[in-house]
C-alpha positions in Angstrom: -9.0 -22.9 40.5 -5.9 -20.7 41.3 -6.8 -21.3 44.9 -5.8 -24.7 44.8 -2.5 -24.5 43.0 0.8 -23.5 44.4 1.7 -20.8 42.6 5.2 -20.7 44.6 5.9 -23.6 43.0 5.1 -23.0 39.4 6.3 -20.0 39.2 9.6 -19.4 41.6 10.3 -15.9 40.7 8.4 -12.5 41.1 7.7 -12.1 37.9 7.9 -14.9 35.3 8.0 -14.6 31.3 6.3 -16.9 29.4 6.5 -17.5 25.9 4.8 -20.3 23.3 6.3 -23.1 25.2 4.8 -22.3 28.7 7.7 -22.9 30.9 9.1 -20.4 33.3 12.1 -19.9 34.1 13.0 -22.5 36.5 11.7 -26.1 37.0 10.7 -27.5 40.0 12.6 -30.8 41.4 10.4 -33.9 42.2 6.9 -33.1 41.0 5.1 -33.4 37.7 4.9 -31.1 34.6 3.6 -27.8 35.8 2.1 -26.7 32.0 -1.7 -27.8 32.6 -1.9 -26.2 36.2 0.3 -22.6 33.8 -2.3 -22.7 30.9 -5.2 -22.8 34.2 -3.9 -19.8 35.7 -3.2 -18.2 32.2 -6.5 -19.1 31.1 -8.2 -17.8 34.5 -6.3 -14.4 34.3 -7.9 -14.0 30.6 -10.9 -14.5 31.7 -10.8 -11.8 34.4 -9.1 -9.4 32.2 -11.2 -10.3 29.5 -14.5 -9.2 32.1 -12.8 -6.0 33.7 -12.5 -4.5 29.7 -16.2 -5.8 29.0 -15.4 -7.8 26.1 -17.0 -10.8 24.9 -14.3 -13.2 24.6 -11.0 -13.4 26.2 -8.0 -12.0 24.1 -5.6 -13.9 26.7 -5.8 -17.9 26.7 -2.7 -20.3 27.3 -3.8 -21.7 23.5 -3.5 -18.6 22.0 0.0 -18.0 23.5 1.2 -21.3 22.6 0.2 -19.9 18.9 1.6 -17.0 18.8 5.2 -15.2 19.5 4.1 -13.2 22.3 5.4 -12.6 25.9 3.7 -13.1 28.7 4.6 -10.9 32.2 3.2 -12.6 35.3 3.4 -11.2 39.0 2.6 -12.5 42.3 2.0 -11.9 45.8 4.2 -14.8 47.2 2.9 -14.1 50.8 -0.4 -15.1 49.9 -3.0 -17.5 50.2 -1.1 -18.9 53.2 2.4 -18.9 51.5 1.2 -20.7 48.0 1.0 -17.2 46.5 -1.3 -15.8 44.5 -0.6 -14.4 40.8 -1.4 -10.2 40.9 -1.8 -9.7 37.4 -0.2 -10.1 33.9 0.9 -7.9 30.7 1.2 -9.6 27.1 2.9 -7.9 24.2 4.4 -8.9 21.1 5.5 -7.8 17.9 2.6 -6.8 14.9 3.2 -5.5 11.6 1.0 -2.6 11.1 0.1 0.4 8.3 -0.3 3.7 10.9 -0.8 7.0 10.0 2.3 9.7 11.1 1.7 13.1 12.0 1.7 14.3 8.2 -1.4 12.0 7.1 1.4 9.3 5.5 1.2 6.4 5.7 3.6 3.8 7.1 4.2 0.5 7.4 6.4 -0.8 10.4 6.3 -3.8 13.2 6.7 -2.3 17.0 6.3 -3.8 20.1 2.5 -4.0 21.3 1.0 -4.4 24.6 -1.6 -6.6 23.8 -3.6 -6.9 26.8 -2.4 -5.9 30.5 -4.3 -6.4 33.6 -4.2 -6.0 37.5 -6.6 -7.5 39.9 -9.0 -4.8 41.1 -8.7 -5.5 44.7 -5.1 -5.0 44.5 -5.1 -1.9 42.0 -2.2 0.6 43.0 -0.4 -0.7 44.8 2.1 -0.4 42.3 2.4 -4.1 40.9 1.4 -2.8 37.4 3.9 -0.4 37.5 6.8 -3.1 38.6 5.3 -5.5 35.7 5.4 -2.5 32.6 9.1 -1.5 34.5 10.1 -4.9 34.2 9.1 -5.7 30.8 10.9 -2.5 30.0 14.0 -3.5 31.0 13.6 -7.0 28.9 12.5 -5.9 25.9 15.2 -2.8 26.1 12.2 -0.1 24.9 11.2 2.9 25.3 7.4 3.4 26.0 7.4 6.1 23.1 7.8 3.5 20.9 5.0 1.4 21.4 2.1 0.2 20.2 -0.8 0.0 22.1 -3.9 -2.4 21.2 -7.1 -0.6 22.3 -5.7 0.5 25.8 -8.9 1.4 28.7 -9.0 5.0 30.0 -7.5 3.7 33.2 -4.3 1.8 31.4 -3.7 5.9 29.2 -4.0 7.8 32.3 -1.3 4.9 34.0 1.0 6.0 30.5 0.3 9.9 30.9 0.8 9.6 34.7 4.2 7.2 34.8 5.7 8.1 31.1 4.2 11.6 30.3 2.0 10.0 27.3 0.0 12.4 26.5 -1.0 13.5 22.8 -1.8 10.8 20.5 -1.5 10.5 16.6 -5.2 9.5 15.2 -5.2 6.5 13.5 -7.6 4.5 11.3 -7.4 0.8 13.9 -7.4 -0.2 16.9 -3.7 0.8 18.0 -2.9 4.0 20.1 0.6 5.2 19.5 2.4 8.8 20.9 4.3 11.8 19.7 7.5 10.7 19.4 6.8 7.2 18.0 7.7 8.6 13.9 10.8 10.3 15.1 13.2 8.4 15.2 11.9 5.3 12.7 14.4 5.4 10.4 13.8 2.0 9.3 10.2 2.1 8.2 9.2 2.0 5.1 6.6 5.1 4.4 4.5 5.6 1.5 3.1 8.8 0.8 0.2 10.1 -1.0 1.7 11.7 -4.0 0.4 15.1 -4.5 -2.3 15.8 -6.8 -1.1 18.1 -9.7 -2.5 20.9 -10.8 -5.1 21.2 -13.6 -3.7 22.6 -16.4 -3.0 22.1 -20.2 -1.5 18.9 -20.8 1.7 19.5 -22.8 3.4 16.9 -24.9 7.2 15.0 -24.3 10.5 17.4 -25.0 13.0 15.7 -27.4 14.9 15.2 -23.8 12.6 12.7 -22.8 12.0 11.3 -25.5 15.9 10.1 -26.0 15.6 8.9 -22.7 12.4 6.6 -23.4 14.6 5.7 -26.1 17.6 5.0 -24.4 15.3 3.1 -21.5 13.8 0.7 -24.0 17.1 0.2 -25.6 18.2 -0.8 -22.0 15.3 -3.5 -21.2 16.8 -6.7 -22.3 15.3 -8.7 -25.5 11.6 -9.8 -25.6 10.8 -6.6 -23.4 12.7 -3.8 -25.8 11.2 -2.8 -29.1 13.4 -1.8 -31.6 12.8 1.8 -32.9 10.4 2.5 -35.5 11.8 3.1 -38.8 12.1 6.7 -40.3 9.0 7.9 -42.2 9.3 8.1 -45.8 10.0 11.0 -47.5 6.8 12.9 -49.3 6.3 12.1 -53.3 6.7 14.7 -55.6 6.3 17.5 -52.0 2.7 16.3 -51.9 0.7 14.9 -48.9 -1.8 11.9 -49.0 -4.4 15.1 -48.3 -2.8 17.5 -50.9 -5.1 18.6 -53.9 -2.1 19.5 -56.0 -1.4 15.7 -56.1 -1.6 13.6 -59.6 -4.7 11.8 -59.9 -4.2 7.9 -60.6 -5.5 7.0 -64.1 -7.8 4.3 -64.6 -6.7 0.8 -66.1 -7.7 0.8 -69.9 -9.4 -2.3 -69.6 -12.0 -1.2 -67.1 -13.0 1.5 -69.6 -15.5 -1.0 -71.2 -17.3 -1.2 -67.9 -16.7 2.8 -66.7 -18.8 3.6 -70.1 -21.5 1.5 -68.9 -21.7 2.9 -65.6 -24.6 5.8 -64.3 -22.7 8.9 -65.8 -20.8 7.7 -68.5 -17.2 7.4 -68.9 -15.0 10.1 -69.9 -11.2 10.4 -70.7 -8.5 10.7 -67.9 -6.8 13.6 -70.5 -7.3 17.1 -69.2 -7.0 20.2 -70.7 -6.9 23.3 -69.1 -9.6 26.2 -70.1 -6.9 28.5 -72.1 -6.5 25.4 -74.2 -10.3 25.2 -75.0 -10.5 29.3 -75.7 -7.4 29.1 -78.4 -9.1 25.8 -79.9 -12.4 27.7 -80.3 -10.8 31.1 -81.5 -8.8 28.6 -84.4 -12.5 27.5 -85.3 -13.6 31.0 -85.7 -10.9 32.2 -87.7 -10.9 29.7 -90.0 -14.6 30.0 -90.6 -14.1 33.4 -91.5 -11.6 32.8 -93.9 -13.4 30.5 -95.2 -16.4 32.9 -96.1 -14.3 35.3 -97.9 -12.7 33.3 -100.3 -16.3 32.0 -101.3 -17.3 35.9 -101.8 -14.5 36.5 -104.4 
């Protein structure tokens, strides 16, 4: 289909960005909307990008750019196909929010610039027109190549970074995205979040009277239903007995329960105690008495 269209005319500069609206950069006077015959050659150059990287669907379609907030990068050959030109090839990118593992095992969450798909006709493979495209786009975007993203590049586009842009060692990550040493360095607007450490095993100790004014005073701080007032003093022991102390007063029975005590399996017996010495000099007052008793009855 791209034979038949004059690509001269849709697309009057070298190189061309396109965004979600599909219109380059300068209309053409006197002839009809050129955005069906742009989504054809868009949708042709997905297609053939789409078969060089052996994937089932194309990841390139006008539709999807009209959907999305990515650039588009085209390049032609104006001398070709008898002066109409013909377009060379093409390199998407656009921004993505992703979670990516630094150098450290951390992980982070920030949004680079992506290259989302790029692609050069085979036939016309170095001869430097992919290398005028990523130079180009570059300069637009104002980026260094260290800092970004790339969605599941072919061996052929990494050797093209190692060769151009000394890319080299990449940090492992858990997706689809390939980024370089150099990428975390100077991020200072990302938002990491580590792993906290795990602490060691060991005996678990209880709160210091430090923290525990400060839990105070933080819960004095959270405003009314959220703070709790403090819990009220414990009451002092009675008579310097616990609840568990023996040494504490049993509680008497009521009187009028006795009725029903006596009746019970084991009888009822009086709450008044005596103590064993008070038993032995009872007894001993028996004895003597008895004995005093049998002499006066012998005289």
């Amino acid at each position: 289909m791209e034979t038949t269209i004059d690509i001269n005319h849709i697309f009057p500069e070298r190189i061309t960005v396109l965004d979600q609206n599909l219109i380059a950069s300068r209309k053409s006077s006197g002839r009809s909307d050129p955005q069906p015959q742009i989504a054809a050659v868009i949708d042709e150059l997905g297609r053939a990008s789409a078969k060089a990287q052996h994937l089932t669907a194309p990841i390139t379609s006008a539709s999807k750019l009209q959907t999305n907030k990515h650039h588009l990068y085209l390049i032609k050959d104006g001398e070709s196909k008898g002066g109409k030109g013909l377009v060379v090839g093409f390199l998407k990118v656009g921004y993505k929010k992703l979670f990516l593992l630094d150098q450290r095992g951390a992980h982070v969450e920030t949004e680079p610039l992506c290259v989302l798909d790029f692609f050069v006709k085979e036939d016309l493979q170095r001869h430097g027109y992919g290398l005028e495209l990523f130079e180009f786009m570059l300069q637009h975007k104002k980026v260094d190549p260290v800092m970004m993203a790339f969605d599941r590049p072919s061996p052929k586009f990494l050797s093209f970074l190692e060769k151009h842009y000394c890319l080299k060692n990449s940090v492992p990550q858990v997706n689809n995205f390939v980024v370089f040493d150099g990428f975390f360095a100077n991020r200072s607007a990302v938002r990491s979040r580590k792993v906290p450490p795990k602490k060691p095993d060991g005996e678990i100790k209880p709160y210091s009277l430090t923290e525990r004014e400060a839990l105070r005073e933080e819960q004095r701080a959270l405003p009314w239903p959220m703070s709790r007032p403090a819990p009220p003093p414990p009451s002092p022991p009675l008579s310097g007995s616990s609840l568990c102390s023996p040494n504490r007063g049993r509680q008497r029975p009521d009187p009028a329960l006795a009725p029903a005590l006596a009746n019970a399996p084991g009888g009822y017996r009086s709450p008044t105690l005596r103590s064993p010495l008070t038993d032995s000099l009872h007894s001993r007052e028996k004895r003597t008495s008895s004995l005093n008793r049998s002499k006066l009855s012998f005289r």
